[in-house]
Every structure is written in C-alpha cells, then in structure tokens.
C-alpha positions as CSV (number, residue, x, y, z in Angstrom):
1,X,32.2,-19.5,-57.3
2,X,33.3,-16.4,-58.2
3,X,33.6,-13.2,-55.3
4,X,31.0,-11.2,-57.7
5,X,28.9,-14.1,-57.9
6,X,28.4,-15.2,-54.3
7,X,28.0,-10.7,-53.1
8,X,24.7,-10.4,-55.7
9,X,23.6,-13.8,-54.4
10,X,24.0,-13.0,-50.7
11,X,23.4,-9.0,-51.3
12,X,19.3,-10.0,-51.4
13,X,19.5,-11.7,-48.7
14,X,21.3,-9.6,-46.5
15,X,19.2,-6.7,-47.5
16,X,15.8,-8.9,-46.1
17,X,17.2,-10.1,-43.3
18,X,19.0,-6.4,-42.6
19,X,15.5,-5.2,-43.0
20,X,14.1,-7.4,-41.1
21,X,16.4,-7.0,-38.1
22,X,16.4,-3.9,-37.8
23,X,12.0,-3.4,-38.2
24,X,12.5,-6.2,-35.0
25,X,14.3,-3.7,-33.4
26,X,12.4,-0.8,-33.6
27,X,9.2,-2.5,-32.8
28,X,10.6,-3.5,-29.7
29,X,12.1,-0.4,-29.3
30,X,8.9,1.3,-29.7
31,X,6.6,-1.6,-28.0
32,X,8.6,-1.2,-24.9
33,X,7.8,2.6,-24.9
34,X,4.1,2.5,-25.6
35,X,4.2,0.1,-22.7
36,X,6.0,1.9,-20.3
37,X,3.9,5.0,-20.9
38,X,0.7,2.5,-20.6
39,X,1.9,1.6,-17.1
40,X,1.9,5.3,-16.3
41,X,-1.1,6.2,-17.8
42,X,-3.0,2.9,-16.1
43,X,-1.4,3.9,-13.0
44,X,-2.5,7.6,-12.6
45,X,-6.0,6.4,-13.8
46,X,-6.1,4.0,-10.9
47,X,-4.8,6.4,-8.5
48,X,-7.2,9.0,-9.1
49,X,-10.2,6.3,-9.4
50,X,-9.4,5.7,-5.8
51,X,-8.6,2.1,-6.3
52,X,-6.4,-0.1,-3.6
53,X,-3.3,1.2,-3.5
54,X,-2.0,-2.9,-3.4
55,X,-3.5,-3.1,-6.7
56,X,-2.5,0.0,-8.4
57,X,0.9,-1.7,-9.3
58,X,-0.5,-5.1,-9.8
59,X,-3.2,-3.8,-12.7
60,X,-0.3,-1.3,-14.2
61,X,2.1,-4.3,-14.5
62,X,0.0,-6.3,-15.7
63,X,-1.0,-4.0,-18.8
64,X,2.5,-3.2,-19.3
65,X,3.4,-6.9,-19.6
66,X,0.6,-7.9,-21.9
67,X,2.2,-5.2,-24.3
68,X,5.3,-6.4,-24.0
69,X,4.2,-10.1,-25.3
70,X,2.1,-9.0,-28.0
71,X,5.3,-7.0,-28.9
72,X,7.3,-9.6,-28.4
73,X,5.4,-12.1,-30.8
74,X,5.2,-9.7,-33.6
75,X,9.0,-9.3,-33.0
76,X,9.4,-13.4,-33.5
77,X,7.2,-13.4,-36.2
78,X,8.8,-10.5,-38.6
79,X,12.2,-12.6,-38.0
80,X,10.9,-15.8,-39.6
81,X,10.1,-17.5,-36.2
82,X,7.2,-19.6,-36.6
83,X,4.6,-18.2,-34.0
84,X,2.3,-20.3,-34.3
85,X,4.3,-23.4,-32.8
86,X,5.8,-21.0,-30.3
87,X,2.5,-20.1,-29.0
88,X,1.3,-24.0,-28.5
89,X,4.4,-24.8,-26.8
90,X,4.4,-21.6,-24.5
91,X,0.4,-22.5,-23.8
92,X,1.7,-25.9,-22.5
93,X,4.3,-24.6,-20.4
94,X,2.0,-22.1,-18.8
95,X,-0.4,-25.5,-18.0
96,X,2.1,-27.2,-16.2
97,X,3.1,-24.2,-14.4
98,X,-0.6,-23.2,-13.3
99,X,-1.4,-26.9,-12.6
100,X,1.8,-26.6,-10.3
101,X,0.8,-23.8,-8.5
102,X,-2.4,-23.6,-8.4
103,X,-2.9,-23.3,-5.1
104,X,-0.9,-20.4,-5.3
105,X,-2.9,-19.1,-8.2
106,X,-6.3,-19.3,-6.6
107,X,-4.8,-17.3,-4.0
108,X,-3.5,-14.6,-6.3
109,X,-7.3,-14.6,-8.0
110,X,-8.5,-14.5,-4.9
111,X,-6.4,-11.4,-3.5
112,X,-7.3,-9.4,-7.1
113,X,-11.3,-10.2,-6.8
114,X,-10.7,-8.9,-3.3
115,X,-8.9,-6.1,-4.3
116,X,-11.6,-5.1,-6.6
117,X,-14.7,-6.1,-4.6
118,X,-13.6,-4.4,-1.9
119,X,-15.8,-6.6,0.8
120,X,-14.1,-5.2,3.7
121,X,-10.7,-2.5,3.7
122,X,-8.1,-2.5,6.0
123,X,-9.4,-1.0,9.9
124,X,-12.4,-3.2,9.3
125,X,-13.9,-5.7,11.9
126,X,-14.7,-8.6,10.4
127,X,-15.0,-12.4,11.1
128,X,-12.9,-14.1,8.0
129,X,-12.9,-17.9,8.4
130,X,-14.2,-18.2,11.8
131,X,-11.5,-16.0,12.8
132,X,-12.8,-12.2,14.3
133,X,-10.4,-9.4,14.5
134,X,-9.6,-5.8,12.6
135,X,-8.1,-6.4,9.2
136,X,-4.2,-5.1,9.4
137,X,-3.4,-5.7,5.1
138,X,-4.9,-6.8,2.0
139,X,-2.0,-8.3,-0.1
140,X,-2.6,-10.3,-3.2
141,X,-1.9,-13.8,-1.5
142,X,-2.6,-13.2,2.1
143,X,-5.0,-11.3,4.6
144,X,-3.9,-10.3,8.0
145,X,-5.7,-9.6,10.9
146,X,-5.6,-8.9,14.4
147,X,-7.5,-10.5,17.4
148,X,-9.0,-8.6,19.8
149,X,-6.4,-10.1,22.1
150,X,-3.4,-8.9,19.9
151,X,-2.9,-12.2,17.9
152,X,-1.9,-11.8,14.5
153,X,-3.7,-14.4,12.2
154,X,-2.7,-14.5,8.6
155,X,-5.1,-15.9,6.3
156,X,-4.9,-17.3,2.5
157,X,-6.7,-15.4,0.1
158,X,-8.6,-18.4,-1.3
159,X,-10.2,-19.3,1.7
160,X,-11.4,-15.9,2.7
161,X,-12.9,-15.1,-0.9
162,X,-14.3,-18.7,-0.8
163,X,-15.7,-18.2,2.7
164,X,-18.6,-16.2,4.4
165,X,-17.6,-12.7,5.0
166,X,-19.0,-10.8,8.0
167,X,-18.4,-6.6,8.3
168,X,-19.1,-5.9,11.4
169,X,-17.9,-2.4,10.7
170,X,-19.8,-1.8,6.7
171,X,-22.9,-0.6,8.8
172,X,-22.6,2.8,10.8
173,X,-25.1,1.0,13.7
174,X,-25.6,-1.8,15.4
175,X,-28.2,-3.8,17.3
176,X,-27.2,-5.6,20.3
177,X,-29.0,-8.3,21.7
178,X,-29.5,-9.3,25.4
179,X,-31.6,-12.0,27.5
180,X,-32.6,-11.2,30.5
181,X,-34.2,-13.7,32.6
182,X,-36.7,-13.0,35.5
183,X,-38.6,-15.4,37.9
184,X,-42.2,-17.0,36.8
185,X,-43.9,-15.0,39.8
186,X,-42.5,-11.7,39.2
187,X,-44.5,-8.9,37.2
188,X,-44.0,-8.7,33.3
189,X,-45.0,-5.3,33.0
190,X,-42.7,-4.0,35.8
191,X,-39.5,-6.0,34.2
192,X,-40.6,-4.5,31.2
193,X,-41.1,-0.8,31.8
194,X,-37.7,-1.2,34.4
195,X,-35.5,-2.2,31.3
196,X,-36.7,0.7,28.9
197,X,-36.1,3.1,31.9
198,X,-32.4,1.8,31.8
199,X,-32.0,2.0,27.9
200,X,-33.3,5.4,28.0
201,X,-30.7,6.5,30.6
202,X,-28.1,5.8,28.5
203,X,-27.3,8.3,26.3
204,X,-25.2,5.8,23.4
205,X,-28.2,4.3,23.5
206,X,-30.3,5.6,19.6
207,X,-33.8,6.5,19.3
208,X,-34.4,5.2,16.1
209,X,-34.6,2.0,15.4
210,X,-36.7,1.8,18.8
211,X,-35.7,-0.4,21.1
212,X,-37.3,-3.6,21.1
213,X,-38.4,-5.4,24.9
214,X,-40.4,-8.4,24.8
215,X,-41.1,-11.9,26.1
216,X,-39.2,-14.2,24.1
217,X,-39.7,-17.4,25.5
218,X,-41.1,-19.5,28.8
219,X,-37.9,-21.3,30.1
220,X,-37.4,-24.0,32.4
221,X,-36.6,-22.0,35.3
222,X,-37.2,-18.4,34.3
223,X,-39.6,-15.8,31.3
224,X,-37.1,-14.9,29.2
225,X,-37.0,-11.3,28.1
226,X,-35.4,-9.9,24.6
227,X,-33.5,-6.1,24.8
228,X,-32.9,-5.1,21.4
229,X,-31.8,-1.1,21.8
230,X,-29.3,0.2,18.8
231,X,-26.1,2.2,18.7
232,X,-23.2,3.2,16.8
233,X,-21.1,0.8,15.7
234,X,-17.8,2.2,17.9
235,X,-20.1,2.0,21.2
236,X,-21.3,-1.6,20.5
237,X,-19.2,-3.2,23.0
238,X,-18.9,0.0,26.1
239,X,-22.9,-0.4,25.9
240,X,-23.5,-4.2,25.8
241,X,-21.3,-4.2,28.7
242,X,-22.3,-1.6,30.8
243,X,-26.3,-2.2,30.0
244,X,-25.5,-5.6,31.2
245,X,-24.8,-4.2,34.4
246,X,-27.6,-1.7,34.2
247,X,-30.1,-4.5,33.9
248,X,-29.5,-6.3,36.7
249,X,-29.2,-4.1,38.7
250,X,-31.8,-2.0,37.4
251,X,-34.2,-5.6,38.0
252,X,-33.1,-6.3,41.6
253,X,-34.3,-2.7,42.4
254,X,-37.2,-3.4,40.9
255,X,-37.8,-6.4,43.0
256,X,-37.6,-8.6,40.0
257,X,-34.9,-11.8,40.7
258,X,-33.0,-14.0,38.7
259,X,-33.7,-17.5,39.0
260,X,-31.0,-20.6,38.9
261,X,-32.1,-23.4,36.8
262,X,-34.2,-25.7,39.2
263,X,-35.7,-28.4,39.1
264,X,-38.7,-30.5,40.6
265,X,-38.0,-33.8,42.1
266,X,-40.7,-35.5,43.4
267,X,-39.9,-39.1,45.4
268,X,-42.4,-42.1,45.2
269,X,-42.3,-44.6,48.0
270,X,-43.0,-47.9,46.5
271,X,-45.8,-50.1,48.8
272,X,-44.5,-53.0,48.3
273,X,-41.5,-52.1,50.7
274,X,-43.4,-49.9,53.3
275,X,-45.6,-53.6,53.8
C-alpha cells in the first residue's frame, strides 16, 4: 500500500482518536477541579452549619468522590469504552465487597446517622448498650466511653444506633427518686412533714417541679415512703447522696425507725403428741 495511501487512511483516524484523547483529558482535568473546589465549598458550609467536626471530612470526601466517578465514566465513555458493561460489572464487584463487609458497613451507617442525629455529643452521660459512662469520641465505626470508674469501653456503631439510647445529660434537671421506709406504728404525717423539712434545707434542692412525698406502698415489714425532690443535672449524684443521709437521720430525730424485714412465726403443737 502505498505511504500516501495508508497517511489519508490513518489521518481520520488519528484526528478522532486525537480528539478524543485529548476532550478525555481535559474533562478530567477540569472534573478533578470542580471537585476539589466542591470539597471546599461542602466543607466550609459544614463548618459554619456547626455540624460534627468527625463528619465534616467524611461528607466533603464523599461529594468530592461522587464527582470524580461521574467524571470518570464520561471519561470511559468519550474513549469508546462501553459504560454500560463497565457499570454492571463494577455494580457486582461493589456486592461482593458490601456483602463481605457488611458488618463493617452497618457500622459506618451507623457512625454517619449518628453523626447527623446527634442523639448524644461527646461529654455526654449516657447508658449505650447497658453500658453507663461519659462519651469520650464519636468516630464513624466506633463510640467510646468512659465508666465512672475510669474503664474505657469501646462500642460498635451498629449496636449503639440499633439500641436504646439513654441521655442522662440532654435534660438540664433531674428527678431523683428515694424510698424511705418507716415502721407500721410510727406517724405518717410526722415522717412526712420531717422529710420535706430536709428537702427544703438543701439548697441544690429546686422549687419547681415540687417535690413529691407520699405513701407508695404497705410492705412486709415497713410503709414505704416516695421522695421525689428535683435538681440540676450536675448535682444529681452530691444530693441523692447526701439526702440519703439527711433522711435518716432527719427520721430517727423524729422518732420515726427503720424496721428489718420480720417476720411472724407462729408454732402449733400437734395433740396427738402432747397425749
């Protein structure tokens, strides 16, 4: 075949394909900037919506790299890849890989809805799992937290978002709730106006909600009293111990006691024996 021949048969195609190429290039080029300045846009956005700061890079990334594959298929496609085939065999890959770690997956859901949600933040008190103690990190697989005795416990995402959450620290006050028990022949009204003399002395103590004091229940060895008094959430503990105390004491002056669980045995002599 003659040189002039085979140049104005391969001079169309190398002009296409030239083309071609070099469109591929630019629209990555230009794909990788528009995402890159998407990532920075989504993460100032984020910052000044006051969102986690553990998901501010997850969210920006995540736009970023959504941009990048829609790029990245329009790239395929302009070179004479056929998408369409690409896509189905990336969409199976993607199964296996999720079916393989899901586990891990339902975690990283997990983290993100908690991230979002925001059903407790970190410096909380909450009881996660049946596990009580102040959350030290969100991340997106894990959530720490540490026990009142200074054990660290780190929990899986998916069992936490799955689970009953409980914020002991959400509400600005809380209610604490005490029995006190006091001996059948004592006086009700004296055990009762003793106790709200001792709530009142205490100044943690808040007016509103009123405290509550009333008989709860006849026991087997003693009238149970309910003490319902409120207070801030940061005093719950100082004034459920120290009213504790109060009471008692506060009773004993009163002449109320305490009773022990008793019980009545009564012994039957059988006839038949005494003959």
């Amino acid at each position: 075949m003659p040189f002039e021949s085979t140049i104005a048969m391969l001079l169309p195609m190398i002009t296409t394909w030239g083309l071609r190429l070099i469109l591929a290039l630019v629209l990555l080029l230009v794909g990788r900037i528009v995402a890159g300045w998407v990532r920075g846009l989504l993460k100032r956005g984020l910052e000044r919506g006051a969102v986690d700061a553990t998901l501010i890079p997850f969210l920006s990334s995540l736009g970023y790299y959504a941009i990048i594959a829609v790029v990245a298929v329009a790239v395929l496609g302009i070179v004479g890849v056929e998408t369409a085939s690409l896509i189905a065999v990336l969409g199976a890959a993607g199964l296996a890989i999720g079916l393989a770690l899901q586990g891990t997956l339902s975690n990283l859901a997990a983290g993100v809805m908690l991230l979002v949600f925001r059903p407790f933040g970190v410096g909380d008190t909450v009881e996660l799992g049946g596990q009580t103690g102040k959350v030290d990190s969100i991340a997106l697989f894990t959530t720490v937290l540490n026990t009142p005795d200074n054990v660290r416990i780190t929990l899986p995402n998916a069992s936490v978002w799955g689970g009953t959450v409980k914020n002991y620290s959400v509400n600005e006050d809380r209610r604490i709730d005490l029995v006190m028990g006091i001996d059948y022949g004592d006086d009700i009204g004296t055990a009762i106006q003793t106790v709200r003399k001792v709530i009142a002395a205490d100044p943690r103590v808040l007016p509103e909600p009123a405290p509550q004091v009333a008989v709860s229940e006849l026991g087997d060895s003693s009238v149970n009293l309910v003490v319902r008094p409120w207070c801030k959430g940061s005093d719950y503990w100082g004034v459920r111990f120290d009213l504790t105390r109060a009471l008692k004491e506060g009773l004993e002056a009163a002449g109320c006691s305490f009773p022990f669980p008793q019980r009545d045995v009564h012994l039957l002599k059988d006839e038949s024996e005494a003959a």
